[in-house]
C-alpha positions as CSV (number, residue, x, y, z in Angstrom):
1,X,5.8,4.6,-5.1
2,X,7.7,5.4,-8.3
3,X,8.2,3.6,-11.1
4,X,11.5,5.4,-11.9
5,X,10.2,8.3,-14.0
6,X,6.8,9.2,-12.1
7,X,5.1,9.1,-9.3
8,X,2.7,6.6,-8.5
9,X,-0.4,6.9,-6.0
10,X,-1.3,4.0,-3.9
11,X,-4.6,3.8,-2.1
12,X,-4.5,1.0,1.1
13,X,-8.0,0.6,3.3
14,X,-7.3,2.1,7.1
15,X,-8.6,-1.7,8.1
16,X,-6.1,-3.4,5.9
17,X,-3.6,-1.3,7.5
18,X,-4.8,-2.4,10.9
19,X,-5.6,-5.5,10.2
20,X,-2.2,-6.9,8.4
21,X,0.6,-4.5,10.8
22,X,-1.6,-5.6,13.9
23,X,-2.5,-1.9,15.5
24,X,-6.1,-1.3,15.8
25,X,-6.2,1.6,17.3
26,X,-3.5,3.3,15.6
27,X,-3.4,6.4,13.8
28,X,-3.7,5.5,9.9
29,X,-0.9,8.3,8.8
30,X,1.4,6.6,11.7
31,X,1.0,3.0,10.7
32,X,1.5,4.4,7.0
33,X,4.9,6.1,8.3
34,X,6.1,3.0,10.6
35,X,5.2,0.5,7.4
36,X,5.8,2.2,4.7
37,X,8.5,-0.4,3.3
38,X,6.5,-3.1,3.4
39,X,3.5,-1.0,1.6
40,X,5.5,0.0,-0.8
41,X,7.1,-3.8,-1.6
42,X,3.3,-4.8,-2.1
43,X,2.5,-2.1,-4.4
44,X,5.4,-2.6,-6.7
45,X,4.2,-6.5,-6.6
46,X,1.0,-5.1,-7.1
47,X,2.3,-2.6,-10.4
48,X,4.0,-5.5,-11.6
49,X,1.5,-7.9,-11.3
50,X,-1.0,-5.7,-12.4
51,X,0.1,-2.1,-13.3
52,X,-2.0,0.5,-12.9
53,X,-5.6,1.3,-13.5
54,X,-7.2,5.2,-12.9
55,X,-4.4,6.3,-12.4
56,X,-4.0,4.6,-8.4
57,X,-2.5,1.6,-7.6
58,X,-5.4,0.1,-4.9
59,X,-4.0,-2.2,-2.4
60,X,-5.4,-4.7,-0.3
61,X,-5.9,-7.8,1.8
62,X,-4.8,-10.0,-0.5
63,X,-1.7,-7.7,-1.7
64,X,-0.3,-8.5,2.1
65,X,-0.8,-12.5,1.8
């Protein structure tokens, strides 16, 4: 995500992935690409909420809720 001048990484678990978008046995890169939206709504929650700490913005579980 951006922040409007940089670049920010976000780091999501592959069973967070599965486990909120419901596709077990899909390919992690796909679910990224087919979700992506909604990812990146949680991580700006998460940036504003939070902002940033080493440089990533970690998702999770609770980030989806």
């Amino acid at each position: 995500m951006s922040d409007g001048r940089r670049l920010l990484p976000c780091r999501i678990p592959i069973n967070t992935l599965r486990d909120w978008f419901k596709e077990e046995d899909s390919d992690p890169l796909d679910l990224f690409e087919d979700y992506q939206d909604e990812i990146e709504d949680a991580a700006g929650r998460r940036y504003a909420r939070d902002g940033i700490a080493n440089g990533v913005i970690n998702l999770g579980d609770q980030d989806f809720a």
